[in-house]
Backbone as a chain_set.jsonl record, in Angstrom:
{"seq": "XXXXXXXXXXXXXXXXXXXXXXXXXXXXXXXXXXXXXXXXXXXXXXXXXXXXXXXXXXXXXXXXXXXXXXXXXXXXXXXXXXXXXXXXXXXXXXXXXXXXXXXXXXXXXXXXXXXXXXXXXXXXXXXXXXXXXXXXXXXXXXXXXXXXXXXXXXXXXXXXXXXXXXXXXXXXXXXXXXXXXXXXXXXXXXXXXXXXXXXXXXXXXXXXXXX", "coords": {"N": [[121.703, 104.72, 83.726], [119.59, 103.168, 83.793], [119.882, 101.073, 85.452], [120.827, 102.719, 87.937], [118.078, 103.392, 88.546], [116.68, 100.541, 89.028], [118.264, 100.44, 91.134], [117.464, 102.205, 92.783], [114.549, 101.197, 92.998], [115.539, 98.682, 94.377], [115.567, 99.307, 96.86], [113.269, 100.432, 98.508], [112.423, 97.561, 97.757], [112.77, 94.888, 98.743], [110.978, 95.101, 101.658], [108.721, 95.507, 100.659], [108.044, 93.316, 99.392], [108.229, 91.486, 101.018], [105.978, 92.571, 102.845], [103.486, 91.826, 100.924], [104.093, 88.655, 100.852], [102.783, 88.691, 103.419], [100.282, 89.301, 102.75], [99.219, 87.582, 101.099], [100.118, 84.891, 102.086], [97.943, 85.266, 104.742], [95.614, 85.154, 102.589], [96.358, 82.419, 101.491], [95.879, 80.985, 104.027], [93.189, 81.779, 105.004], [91.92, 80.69, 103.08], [92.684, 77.73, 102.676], [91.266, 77.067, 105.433], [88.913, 77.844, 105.003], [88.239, 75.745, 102.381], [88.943, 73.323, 103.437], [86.768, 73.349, 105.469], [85.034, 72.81, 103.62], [85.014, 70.996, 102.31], [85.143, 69.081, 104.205], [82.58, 68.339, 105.307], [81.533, 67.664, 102.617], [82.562, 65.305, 102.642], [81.494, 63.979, 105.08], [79.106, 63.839, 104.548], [79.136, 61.95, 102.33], [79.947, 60.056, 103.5], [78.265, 58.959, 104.608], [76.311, 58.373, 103.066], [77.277, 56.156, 102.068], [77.809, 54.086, 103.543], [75.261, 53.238, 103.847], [74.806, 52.644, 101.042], [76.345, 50.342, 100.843], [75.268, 48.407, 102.736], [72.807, 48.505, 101.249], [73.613, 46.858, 99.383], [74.905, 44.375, 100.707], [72.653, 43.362, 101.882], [71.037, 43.189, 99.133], [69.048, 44.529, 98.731], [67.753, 46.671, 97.29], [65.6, 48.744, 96.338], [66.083, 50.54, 98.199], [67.742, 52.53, 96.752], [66.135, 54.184, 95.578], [65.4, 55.858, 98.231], [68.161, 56.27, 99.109], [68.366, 58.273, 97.022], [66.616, 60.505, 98.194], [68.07, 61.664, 99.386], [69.386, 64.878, 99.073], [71.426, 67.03, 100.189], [73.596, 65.369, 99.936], [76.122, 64.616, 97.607], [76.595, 62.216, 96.302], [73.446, 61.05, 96.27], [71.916, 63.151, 95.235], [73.341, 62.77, 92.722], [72.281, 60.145, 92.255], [69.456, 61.052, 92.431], [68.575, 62.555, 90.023], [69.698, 60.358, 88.005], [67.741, 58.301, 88.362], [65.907, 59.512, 87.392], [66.056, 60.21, 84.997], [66.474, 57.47, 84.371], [64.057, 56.796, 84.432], [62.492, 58.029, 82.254], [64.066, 57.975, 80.043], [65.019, 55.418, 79.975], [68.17, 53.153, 80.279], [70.252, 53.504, 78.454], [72.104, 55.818, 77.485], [73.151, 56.164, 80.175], [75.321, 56.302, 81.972], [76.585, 58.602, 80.847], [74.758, 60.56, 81.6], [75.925, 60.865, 84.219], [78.421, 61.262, 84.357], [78.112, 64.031, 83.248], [76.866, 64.554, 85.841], [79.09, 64.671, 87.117], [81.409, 66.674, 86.023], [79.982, 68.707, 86.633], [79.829, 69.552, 89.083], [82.161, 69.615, 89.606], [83.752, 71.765, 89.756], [82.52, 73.006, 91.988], [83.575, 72.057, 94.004], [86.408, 71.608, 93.654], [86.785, 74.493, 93.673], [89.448, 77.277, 94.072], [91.19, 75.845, 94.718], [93.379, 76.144, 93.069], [93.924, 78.571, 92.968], [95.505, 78.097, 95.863], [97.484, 76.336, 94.365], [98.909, 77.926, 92.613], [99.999, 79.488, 94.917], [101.803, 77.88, 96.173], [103.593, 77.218, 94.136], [104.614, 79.192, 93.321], [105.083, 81.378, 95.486], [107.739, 80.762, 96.703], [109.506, 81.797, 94.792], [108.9, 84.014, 94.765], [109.2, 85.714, 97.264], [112.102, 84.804, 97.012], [112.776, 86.602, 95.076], [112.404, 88.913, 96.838], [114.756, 88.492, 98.21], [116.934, 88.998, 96.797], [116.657, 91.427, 96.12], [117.081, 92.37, 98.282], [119.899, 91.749, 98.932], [121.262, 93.493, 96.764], [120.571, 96.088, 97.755], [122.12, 95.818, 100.325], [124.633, 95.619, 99.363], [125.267, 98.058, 97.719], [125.246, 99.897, 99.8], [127.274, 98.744, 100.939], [128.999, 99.827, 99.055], [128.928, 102.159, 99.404], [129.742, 102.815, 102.166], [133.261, 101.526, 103.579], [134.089, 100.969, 105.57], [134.84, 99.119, 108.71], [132.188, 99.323, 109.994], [130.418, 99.691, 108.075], [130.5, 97.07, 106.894], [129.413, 95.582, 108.742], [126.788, 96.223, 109.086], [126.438, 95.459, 106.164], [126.533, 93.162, 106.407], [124.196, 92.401, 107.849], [122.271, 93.365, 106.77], [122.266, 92.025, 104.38], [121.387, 89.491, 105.673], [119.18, 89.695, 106.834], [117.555, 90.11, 103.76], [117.25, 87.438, 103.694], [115.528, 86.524, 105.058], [113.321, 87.026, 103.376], [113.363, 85.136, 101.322], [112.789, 82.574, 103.189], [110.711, 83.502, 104.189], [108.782, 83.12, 102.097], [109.139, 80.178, 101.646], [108.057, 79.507, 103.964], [105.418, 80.38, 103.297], [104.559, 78.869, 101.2], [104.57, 75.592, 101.536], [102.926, 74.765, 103.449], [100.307, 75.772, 101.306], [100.774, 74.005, 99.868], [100.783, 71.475, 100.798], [97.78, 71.648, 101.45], [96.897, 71.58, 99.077], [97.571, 69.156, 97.817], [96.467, 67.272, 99.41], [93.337, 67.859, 99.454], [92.949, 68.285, 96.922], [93.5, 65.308, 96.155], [90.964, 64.537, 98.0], [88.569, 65.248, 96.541], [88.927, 63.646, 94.136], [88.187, 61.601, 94.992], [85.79, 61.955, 95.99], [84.449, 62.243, 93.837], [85.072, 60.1, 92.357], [83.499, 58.213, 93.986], [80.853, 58.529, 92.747], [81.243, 56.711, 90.645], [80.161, 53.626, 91.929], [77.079, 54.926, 92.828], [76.477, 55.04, 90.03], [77.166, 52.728, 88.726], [75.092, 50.868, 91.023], [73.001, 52.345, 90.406], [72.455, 51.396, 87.461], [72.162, 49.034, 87.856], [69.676, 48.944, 89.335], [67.634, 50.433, 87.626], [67.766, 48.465, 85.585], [66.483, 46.479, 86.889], [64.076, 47.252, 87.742], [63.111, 47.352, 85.073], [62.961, 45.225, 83.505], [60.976, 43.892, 85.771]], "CA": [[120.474, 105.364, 84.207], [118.402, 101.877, 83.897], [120.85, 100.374, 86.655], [120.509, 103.367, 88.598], [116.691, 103.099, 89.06], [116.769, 99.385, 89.239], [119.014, 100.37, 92.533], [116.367, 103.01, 93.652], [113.303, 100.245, 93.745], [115.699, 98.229, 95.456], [115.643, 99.857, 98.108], [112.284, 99.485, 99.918], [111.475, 96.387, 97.537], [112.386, 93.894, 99.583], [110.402, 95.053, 102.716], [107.438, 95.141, 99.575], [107.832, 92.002, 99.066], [107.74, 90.906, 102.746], [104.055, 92.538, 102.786], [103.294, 91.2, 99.496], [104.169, 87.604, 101.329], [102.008, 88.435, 104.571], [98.786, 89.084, 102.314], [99.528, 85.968, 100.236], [99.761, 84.203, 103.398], [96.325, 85.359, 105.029], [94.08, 84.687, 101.917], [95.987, 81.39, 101.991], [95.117, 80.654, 105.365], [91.33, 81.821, 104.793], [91.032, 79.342, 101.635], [92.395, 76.565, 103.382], [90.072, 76.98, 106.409], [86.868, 77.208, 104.129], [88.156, 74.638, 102.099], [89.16, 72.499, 104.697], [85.145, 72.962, 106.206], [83.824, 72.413, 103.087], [85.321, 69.622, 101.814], [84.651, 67.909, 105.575], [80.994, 68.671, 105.188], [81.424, 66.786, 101.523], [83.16, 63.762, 103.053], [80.957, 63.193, 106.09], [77.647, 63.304, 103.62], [79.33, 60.799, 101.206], [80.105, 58.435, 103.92], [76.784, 58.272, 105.159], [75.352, 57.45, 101.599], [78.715, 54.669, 101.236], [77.22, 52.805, 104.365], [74.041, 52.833, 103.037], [75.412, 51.654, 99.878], [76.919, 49.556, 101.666], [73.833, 47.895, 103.907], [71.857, 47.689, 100.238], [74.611, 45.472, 98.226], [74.868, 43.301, 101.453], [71.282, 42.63, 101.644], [70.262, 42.757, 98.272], [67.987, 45.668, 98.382], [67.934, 47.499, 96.014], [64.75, 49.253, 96.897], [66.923, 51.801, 99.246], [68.279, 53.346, 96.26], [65.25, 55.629, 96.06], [65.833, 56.057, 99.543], [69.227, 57.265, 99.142], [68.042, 59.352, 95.919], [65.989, 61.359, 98.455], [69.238, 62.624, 100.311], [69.86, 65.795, 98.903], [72.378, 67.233, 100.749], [74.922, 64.223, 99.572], [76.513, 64.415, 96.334], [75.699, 60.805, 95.434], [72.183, 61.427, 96.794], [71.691, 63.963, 94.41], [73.557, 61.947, 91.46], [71.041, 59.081, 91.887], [68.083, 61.152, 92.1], [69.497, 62.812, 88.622], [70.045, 59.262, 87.079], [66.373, 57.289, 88.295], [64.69, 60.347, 86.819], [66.373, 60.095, 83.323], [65.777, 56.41, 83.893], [62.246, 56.12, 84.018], [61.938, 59.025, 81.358], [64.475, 57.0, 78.631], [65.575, 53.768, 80.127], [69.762, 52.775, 80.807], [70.867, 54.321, 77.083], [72.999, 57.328, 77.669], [72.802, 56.643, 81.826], [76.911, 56.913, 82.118], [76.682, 60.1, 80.202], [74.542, 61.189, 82.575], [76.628, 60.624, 85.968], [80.007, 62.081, 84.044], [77.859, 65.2, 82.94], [76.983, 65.857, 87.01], [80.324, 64.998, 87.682], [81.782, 67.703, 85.628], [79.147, 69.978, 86.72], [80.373, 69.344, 90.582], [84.082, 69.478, 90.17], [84.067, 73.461, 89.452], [82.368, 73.741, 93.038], [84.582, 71.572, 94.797], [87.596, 72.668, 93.381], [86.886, 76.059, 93.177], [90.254, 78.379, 94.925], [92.287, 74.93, 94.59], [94.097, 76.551, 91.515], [94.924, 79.574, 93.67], [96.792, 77.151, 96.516], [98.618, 75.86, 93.977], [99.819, 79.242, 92.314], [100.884, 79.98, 95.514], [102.65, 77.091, 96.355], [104.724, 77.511, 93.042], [105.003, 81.052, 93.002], [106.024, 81.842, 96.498], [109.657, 80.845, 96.946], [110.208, 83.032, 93.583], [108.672, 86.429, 95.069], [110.229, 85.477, 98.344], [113.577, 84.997, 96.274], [112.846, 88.122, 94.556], [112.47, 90.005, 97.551], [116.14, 88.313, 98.676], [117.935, 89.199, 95.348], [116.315, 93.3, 95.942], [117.715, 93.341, 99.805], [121.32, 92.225, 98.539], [121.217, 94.713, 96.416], [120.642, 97.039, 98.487], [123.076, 95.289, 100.433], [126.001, 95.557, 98.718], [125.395, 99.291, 97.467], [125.665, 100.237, 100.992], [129.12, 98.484, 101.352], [130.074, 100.366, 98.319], [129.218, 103.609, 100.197], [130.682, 103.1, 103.549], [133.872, 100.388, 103.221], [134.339, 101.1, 107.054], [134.488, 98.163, 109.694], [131.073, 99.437, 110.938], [129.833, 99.647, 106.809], [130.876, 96.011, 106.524], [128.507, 94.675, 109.297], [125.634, 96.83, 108.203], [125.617, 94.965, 105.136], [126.395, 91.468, 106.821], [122.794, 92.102, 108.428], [120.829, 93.737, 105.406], [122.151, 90.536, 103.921], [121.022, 88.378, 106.797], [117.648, 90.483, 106.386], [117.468, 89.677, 102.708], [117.351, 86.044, 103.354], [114.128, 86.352, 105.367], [112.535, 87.053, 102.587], [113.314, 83.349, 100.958], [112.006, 81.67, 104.364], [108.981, 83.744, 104.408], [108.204, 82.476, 101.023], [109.21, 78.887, 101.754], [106.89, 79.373, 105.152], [103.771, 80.542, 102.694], [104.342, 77.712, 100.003], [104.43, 74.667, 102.469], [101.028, 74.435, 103.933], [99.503, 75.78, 100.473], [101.341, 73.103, 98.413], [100.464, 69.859, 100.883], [96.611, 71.444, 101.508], [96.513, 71.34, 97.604], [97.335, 67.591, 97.627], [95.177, 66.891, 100.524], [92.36, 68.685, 99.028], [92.762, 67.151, 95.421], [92.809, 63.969, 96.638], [89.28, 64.477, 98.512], [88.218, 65.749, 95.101], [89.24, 62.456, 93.315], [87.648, 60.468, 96.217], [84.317, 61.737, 95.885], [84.144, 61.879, 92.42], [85.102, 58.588, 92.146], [82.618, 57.508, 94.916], [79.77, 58.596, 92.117], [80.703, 55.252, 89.904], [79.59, 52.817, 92.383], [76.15, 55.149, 92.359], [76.104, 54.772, 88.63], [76.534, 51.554, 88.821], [74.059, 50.388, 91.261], [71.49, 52.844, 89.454], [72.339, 50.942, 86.257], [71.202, 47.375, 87.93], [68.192, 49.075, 89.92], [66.951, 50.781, 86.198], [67.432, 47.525, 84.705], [65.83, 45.468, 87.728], [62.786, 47.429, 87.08], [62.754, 47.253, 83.3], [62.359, 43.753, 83.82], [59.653, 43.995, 86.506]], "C": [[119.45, 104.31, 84.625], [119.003, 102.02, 85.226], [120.447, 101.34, 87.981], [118.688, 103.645, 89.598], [116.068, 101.929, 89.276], [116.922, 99.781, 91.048], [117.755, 100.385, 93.605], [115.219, 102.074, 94.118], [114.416, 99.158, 94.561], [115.401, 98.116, 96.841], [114.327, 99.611, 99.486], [111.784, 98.436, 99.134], [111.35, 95.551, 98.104], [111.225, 94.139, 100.802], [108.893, 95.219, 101.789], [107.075, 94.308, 99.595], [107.137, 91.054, 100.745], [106.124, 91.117, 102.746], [103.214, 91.779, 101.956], [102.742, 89.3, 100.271], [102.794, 87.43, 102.385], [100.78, 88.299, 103.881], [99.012, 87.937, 101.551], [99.161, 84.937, 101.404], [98.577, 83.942, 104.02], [95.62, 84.538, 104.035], [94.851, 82.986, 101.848], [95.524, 80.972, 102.97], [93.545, 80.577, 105.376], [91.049, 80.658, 103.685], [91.231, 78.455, 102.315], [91.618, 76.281, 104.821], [88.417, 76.921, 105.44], [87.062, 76.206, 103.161], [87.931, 73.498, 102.643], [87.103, 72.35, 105.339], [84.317, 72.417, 105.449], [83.515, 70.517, 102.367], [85.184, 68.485, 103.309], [83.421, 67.45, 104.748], [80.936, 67.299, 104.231], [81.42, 65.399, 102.158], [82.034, 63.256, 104.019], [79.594, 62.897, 105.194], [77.919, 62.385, 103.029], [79.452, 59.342, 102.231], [79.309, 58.01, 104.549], [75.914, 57.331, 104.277], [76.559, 56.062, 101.491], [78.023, 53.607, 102.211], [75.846, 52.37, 103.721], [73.868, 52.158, 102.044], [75.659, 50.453, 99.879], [75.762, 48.24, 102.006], [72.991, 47.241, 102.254], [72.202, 46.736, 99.581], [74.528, 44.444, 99.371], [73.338, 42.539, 101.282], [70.58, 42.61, 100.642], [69.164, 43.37, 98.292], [67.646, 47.054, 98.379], [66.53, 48.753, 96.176], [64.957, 50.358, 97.62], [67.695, 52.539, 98.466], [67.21, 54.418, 96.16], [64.9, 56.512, 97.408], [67.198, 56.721, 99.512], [69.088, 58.325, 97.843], [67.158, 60.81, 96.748], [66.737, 62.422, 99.371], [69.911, 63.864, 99.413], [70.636, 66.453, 98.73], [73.765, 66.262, 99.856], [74.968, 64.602, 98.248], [76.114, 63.161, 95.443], [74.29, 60.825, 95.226], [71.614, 61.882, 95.595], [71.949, 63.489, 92.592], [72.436, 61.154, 91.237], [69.959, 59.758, 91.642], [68.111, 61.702, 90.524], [69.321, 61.709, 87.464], [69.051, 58.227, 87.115], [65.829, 58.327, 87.671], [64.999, 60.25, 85.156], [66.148, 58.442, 83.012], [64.829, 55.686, 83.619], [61.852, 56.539, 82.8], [62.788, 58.01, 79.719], [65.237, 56.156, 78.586], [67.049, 53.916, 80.296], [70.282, 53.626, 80.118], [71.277, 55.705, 77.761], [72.956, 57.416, 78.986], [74.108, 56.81, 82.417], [76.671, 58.21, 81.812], [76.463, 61.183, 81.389], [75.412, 61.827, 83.893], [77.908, 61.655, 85.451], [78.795, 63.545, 83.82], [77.7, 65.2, 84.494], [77.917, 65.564, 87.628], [81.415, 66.081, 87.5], [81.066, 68.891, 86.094], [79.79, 70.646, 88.262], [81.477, 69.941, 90.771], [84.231, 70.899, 90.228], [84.295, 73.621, 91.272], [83.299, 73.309, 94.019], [86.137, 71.587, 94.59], [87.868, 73.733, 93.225], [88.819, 76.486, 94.906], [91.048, 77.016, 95.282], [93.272, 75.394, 93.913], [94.878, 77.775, 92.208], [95.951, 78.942, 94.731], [97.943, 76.544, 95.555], [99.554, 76.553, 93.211], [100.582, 79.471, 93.338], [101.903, 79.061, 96.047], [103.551, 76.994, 95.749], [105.554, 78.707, 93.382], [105.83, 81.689, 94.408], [107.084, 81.734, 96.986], [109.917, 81.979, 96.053], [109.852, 84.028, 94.126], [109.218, 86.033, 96.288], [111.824, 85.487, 98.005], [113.66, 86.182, 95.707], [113.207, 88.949, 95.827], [114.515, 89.624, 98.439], [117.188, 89.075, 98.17], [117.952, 91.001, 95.768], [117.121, 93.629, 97.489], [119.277, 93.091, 99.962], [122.016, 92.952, 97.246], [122.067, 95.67, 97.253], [121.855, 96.901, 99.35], [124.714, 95.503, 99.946], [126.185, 97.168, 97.868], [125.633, 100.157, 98.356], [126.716, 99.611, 101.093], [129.471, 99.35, 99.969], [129.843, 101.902, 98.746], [130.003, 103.943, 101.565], [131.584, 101.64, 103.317], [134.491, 100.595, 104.769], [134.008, 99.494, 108.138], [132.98, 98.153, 110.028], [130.585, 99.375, 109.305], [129.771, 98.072, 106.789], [129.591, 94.832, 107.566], [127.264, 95.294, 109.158], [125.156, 95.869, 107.12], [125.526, 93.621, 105.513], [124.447, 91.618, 107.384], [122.214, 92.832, 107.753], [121.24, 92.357, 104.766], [121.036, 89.108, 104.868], [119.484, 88.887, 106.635], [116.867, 90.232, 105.108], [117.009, 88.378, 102.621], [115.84, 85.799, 103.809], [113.076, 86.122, 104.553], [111.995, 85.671, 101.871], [112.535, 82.591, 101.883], [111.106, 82.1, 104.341], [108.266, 82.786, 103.61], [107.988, 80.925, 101.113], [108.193, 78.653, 102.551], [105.323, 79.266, 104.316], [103.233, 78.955, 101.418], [104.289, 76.286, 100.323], [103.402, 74.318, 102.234], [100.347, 74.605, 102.396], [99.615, 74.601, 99.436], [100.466, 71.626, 99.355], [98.732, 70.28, 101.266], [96.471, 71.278, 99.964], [96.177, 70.146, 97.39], [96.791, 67.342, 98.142], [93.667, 67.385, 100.038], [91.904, 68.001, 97.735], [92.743, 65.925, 95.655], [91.264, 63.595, 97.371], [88.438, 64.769, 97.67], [87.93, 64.867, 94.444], [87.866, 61.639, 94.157], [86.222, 60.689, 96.289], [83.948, 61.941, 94.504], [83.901, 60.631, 92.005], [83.752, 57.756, 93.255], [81.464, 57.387, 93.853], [79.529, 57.115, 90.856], [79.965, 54.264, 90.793], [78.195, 53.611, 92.416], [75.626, 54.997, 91.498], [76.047, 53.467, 88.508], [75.278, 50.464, 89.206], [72.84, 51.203, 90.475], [71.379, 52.32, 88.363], [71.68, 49.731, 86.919], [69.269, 48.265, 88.418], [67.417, 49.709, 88.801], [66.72, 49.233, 85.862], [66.489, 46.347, 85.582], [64.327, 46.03, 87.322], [62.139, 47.467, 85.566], [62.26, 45.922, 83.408], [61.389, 43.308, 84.474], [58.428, 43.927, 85.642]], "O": [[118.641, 104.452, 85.542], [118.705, 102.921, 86.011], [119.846, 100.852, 88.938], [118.374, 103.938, 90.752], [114.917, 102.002, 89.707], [116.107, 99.547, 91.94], [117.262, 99.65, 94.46], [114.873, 102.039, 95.299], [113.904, 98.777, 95.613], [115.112, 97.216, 97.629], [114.301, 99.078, 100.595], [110.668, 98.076, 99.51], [110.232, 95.074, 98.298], [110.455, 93.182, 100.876], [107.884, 94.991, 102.457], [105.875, 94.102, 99.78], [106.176, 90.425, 101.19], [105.255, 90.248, 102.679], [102.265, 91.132, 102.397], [101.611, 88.814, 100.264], [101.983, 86.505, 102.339], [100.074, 87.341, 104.193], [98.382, 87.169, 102.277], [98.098, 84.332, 101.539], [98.061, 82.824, 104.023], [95.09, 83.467, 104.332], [94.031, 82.114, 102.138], [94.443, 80.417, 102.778], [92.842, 79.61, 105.668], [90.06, 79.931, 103.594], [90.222, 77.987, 102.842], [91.459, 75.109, 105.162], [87.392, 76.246, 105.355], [86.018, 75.597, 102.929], [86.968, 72.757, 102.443], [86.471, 71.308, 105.512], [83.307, 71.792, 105.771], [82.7, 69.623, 102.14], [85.148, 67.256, 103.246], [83.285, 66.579, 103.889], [80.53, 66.205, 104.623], [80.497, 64.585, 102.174], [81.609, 62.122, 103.799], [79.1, 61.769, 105.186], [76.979, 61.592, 102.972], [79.212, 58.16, 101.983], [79.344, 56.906, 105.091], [75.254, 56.304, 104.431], [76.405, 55.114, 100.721], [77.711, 52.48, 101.826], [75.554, 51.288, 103.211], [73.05, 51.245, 101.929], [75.281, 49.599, 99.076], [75.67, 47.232, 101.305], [72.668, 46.072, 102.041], [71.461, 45.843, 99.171], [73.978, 43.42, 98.967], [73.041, 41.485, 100.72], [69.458, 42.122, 100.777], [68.178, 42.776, 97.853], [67.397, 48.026, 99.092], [66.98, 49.889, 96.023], [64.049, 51.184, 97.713], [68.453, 53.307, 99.059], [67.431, 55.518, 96.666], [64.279, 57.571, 97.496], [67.24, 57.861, 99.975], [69.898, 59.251, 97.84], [67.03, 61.895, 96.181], [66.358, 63.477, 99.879], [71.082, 63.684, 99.078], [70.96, 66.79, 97.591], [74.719, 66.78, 99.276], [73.921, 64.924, 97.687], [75.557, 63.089, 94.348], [73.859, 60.634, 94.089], [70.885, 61.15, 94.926], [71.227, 63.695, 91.616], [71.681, 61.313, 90.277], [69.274, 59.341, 90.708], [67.456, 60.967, 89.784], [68.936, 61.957, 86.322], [69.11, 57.311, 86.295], [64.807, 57.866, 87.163], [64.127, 60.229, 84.287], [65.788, 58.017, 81.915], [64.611, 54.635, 83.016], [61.069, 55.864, 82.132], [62.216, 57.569, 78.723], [66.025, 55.899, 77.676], [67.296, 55.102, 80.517], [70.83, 54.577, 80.675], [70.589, 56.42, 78.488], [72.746, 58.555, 79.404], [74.12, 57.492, 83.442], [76.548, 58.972, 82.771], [77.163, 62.05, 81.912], [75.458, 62.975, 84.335], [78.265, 62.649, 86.084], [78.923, 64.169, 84.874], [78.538, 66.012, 84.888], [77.963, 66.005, 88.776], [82.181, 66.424, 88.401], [81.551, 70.011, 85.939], [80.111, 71.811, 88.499], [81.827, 70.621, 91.737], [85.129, 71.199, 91.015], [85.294, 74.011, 91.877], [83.794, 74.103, 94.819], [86.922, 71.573, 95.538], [88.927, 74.141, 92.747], [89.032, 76.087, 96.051], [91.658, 77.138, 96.345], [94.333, 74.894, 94.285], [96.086, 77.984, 92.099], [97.148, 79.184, 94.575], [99.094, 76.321, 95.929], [100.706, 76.161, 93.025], [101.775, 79.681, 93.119], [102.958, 79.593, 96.392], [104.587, 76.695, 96.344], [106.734, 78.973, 93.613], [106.897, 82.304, 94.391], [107.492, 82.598, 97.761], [110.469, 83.003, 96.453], [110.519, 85.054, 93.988], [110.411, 86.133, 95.998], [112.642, 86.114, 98.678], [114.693, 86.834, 95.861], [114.242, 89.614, 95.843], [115.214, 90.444, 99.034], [118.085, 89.653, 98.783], [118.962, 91.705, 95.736], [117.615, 94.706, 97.821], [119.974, 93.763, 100.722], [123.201, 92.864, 96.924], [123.25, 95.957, 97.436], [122.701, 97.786, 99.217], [125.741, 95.433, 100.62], [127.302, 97.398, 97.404], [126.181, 101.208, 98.024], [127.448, 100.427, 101.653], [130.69, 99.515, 99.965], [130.636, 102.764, 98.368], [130.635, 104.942, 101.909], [130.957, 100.649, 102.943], [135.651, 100.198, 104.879], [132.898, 98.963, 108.146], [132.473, 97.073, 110.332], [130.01, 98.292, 109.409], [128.595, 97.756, 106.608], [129.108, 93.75, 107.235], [126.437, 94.383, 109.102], [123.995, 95.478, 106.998], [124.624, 92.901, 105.084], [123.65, 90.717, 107.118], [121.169, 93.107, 108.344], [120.318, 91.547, 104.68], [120.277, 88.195, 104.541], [118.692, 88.054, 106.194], [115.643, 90.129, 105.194], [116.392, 88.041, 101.61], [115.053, 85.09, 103.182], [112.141, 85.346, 104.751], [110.854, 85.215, 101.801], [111.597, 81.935, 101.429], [110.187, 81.29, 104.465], [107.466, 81.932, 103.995], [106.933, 80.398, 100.76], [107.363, 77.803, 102.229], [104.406, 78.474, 104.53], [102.199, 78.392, 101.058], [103.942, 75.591, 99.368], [102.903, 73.753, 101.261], [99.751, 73.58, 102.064], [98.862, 74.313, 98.506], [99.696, 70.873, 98.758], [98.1, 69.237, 101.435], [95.518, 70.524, 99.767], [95.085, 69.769, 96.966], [95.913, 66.818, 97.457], [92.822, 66.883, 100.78], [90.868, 67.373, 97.518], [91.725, 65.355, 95.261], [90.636, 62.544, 97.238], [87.285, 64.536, 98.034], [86.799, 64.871, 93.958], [86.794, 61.251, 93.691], [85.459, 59.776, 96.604], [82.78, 61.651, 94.245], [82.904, 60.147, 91.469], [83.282, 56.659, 92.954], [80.933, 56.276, 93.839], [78.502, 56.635, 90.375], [78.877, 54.002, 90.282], [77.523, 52.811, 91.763], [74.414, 54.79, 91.547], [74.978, 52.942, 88.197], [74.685, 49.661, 88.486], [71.859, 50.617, 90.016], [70.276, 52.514, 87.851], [70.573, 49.425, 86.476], [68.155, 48.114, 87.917], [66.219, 49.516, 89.01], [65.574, 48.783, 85.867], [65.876, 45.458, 84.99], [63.53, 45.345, 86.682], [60.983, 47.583, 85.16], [61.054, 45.68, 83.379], [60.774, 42.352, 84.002], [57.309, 44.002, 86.15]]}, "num_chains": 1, "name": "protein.A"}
């Protein structure tokens, strides 16, 4: 009786699954397009503040970090202004702390709907394989109803139909698996950009302590 109703969802599961795949597909597509814009956005602000960074270590002035503290917009920008305000208020002591607390605070927003690309990058061969496994099934319950020349190629192409299902899946888990890595790596990369901020805000605190 199980077996028997096992059969029955066979029957339209695979072409379930197929849909199943296409909406999987879309909202990937939509995440990695607004990811993809946002994480630009990120990158081109950070590498405006890196030259700048840049320009002040060459020449030795230091003076342009409150200048880049007034950039906003930038992630570093925003770190420094963060880390001169806790340094006037209680000097160097606890000024790492600082930088890792708004680095943790950050990572949510910039990784947010990373976690779903990479569910689906896992996950979609298996429901794509699922939906394979349900259309030879079906498959092969139809050759045990008609065992006729013309039954026999019926099921050769619900088989051949079945398989689609696997390639869909493989098609959806691709792109979501290498924007994941591409994505987490731009993640790392501006995170990590925020030590050299911490750093220079640790000399330019201590240059003025000394002042």
């Amino acid at each position: 009786m199980l077996t028997e109703r096992l059969f029955n969802i066979a029957q339209g599961g695979a072409e379930a699954i197929l849909w199943l795949l296409l909406v999987i597909s879309v909202l990937s597509i939509g995440i990695i397009l607004e990811r993809w814009i946002s994480l630009r956005a990120v990158a081109s602000r950070s590498n405006r503040v890196k030259l700048r960074l840049k320009d002040a270590l060459q020449s030795n002035n230091l003076e342009e970090v409150e200048e880049i503290a007034k950039d906003r917009e930038s992630l570093e920008g925003r770190a420094m202004a963060y880390g001169l305000r806790y340094a006037r208020e209680a000097g160097t002591d606890g000024l790492p702390e600082v930088f890792n607390t708004f680095a943790l605070l950050e990572r949510p927003t910039l990784e947010r709907s990373l976690n779903f690309l990479a569910t689906i990058g896992s996950n979609a061969p298996f429901i794509g394989l699922l939906g394979t496994v349900l259309g030879i099934m079906k498959a092969f319950r139809d050759l045990s109803q008609n065992t006729s020349a013309a039954g026999n190629q019926v099921v050769m192409l619900g088989i051949a139909e079945a398989l689609v299902s696997t390639a869909v899946g493989l098609v959806v888990a691709i792109p979501a698996v290498i924007a994941y890595n591409a994505f987490s790596k731009q993640v790392r990369s501006s995170l990590q950009s925020l030590e050299s901020v911490r750093e220079l805000c640790f000399a330019y605190a201590k240059k003025k302590g000394k002042a």
